[in-house]
C-alpha positions in Angstrom: -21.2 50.2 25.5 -18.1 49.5 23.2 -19.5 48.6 19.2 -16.6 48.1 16.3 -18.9 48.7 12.9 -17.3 46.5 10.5 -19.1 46.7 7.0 -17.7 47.1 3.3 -17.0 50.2 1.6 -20.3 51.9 0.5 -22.1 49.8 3.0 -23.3 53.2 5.4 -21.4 51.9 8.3 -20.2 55.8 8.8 -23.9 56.4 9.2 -24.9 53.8 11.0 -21.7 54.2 13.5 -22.5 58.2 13.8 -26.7 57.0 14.4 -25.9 55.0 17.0 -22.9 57.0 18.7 -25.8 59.8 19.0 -28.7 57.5 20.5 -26.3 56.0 23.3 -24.7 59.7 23.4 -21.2 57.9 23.2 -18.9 59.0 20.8 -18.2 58.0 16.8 -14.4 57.4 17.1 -13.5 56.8 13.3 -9.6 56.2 12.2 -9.4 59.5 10.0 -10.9 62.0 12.9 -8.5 60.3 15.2 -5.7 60.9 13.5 -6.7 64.6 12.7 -7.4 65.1 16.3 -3.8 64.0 17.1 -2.6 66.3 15.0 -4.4 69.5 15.7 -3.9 68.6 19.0 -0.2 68.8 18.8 0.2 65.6 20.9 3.9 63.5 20.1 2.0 60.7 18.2 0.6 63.5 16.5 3.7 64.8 15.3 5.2 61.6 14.5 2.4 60.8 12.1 1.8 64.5 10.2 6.2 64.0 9.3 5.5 60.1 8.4 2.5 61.3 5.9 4.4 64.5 4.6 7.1 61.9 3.3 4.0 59.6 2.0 4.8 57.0 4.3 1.5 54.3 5.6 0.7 54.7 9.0 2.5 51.7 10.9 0.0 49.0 13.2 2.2 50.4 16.1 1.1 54.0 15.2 -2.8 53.8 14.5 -3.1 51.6 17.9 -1.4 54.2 19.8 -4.3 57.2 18.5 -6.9 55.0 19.2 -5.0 53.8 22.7 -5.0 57.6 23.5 -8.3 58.9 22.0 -10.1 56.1 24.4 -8.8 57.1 27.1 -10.2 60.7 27.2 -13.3 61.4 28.8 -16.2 61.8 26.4 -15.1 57.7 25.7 -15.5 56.5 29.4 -18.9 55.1 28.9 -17.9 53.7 25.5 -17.4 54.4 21.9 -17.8 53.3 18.5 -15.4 52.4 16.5 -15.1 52.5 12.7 -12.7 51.7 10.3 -10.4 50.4 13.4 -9.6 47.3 13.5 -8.8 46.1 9.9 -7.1 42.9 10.9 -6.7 40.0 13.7 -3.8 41.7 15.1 -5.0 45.3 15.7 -8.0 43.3 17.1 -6.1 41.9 19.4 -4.4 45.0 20.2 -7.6 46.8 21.0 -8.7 43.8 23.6 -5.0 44.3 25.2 -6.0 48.1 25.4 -9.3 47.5 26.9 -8.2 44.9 28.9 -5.3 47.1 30.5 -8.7 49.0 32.5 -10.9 45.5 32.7 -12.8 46.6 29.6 -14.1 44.9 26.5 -15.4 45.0 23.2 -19.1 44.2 23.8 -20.5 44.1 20.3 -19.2 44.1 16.2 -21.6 44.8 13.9 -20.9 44.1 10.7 -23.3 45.3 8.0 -24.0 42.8 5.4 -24.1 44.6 1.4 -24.5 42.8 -2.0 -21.9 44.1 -4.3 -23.9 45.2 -6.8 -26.2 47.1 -3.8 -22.6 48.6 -3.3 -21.8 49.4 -6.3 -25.1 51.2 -7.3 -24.6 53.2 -4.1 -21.2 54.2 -5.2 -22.3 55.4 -8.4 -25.3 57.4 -7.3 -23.1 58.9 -4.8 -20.8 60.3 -7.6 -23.9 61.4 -9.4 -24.9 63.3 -7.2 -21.4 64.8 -6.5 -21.3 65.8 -9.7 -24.4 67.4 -10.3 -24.3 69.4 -7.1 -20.6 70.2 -8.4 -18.5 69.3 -5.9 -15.4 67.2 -6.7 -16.3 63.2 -7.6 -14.2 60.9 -5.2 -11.2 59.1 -7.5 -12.2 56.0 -6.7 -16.1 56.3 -6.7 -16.3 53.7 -9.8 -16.7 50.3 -10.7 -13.3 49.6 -11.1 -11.9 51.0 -8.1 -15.0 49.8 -6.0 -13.8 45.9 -7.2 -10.6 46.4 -6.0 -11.4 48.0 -2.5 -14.0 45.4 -2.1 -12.1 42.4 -2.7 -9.1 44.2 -0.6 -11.6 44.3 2.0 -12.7 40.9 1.8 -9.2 39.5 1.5 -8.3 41.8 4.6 -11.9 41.7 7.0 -12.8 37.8 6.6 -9.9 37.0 9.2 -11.5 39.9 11.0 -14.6 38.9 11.5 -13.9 35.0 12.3 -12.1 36.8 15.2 -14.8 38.5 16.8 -17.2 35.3 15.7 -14.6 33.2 17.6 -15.4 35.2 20.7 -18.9 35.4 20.1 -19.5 39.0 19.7 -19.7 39.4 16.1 -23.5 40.2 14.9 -24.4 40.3 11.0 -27.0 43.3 10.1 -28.7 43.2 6.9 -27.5 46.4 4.9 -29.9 46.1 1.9 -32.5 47.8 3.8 -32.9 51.8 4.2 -30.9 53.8 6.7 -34.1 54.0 9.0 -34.2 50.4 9.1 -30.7 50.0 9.0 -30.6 51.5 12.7 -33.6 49.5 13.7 -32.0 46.2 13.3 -28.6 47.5 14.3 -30.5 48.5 18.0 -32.3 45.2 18.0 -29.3 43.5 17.6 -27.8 45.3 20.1 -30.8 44.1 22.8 -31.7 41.2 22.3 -27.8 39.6 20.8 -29.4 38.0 17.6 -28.2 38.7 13.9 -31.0 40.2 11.6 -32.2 38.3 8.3 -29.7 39.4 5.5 -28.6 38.4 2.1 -25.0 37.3 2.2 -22.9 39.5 -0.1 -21.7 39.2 -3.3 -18.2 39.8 -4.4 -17.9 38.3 -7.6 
């Protein structure tokens, strides 16, 4: 089974992803871990990204589709994977389905987690609460004004996105308001039976 978690910051979709990864015992292939595991692993895309971030450079379209091109193709990811925070856009998408395609593979679900923004931005805050008071360093941008600009960024960037993978009738809304428990629950019942789960659509106002 290949899943791409799509889902706002603060949404959970790192939880949900790594929830699901371990009840199909497929692997939780998220953009950061593939990156690090290019580099510890000394491979030449590797390389070519630790020197491009040493000199503060943004990893190139060409460059994050080439770790996830590789990291796909190992073992652990022959029975499928899911993916999160990869794709961001129509034409990494399309990237990934030339990838797949390459072994006669597909994407076989998105699941994109439905959040209201003020939902979000309660989570954020709470999160940094509770940072703080077990002292351990606050994210910078766990606040309000941060959180508006990633989520409209996201907006702006995912909408495209997401009218992809509904074009190709794959794309499956799960309502995020609810606890993680019940998070998972729709998320699998999505999965079986291909239906979307009642949700509020999001605020980003």
């Amino acid at each position: 089974m290949r899943i791409v978690m799509l889902g706002p910051p603060g949404a959970g979709k790192g939880t949900q992803a790594a929830r699901l990864a371990d009840h199909f015992g497929i692997p939780h292939l998220s953009t950061g871990d593939m990156i690090r595991h290019a580099i510890a692993s000394g491979t030449s895309v590797g390389i070519s990204a630790q020197a491009a971030m040493e000199r503060g450079e943004l990893l190139s379209d060409e460059l994050i589709v080439t770790f996830v091109d590789e990291r796909i193709r190992e073992a652990d990811a022959s029975m499928g994977f899911i993916l999160d925070g990869f794709p961001r856009t129509p034409g990494q998408a399309s990237a990934l389905d030339a990838i797949l395609a390459q072994s006669g593979s597909a994407i076989d679900s998105v699941l994109e987690l439905m959040v209201d923004h003020a939902v979000l931005l309660e989570r954020i805050l709470k999160r940094a609460e509770v940072a703080r008071l077990s002292g351990r360093t606050v994210r910078r941008d766990d606040n309000s004004e941060a959180l508006n600009v990633r989520l409209h960024a996201y907006a702006a960037e995912t909408a495209p996105l997401s009218k992809y993978y509904q074009d190709m009738g794959i794309l499956k809304a799960i309502n995020g308001l609810q606890d993680v428990d019940a998070v998972t629950q729709s998320a699998l019942s999505v999965l079986r039976s291909g239906r979307s789960s009642p949700m509020t659509a999001p605020t980003l106002s």
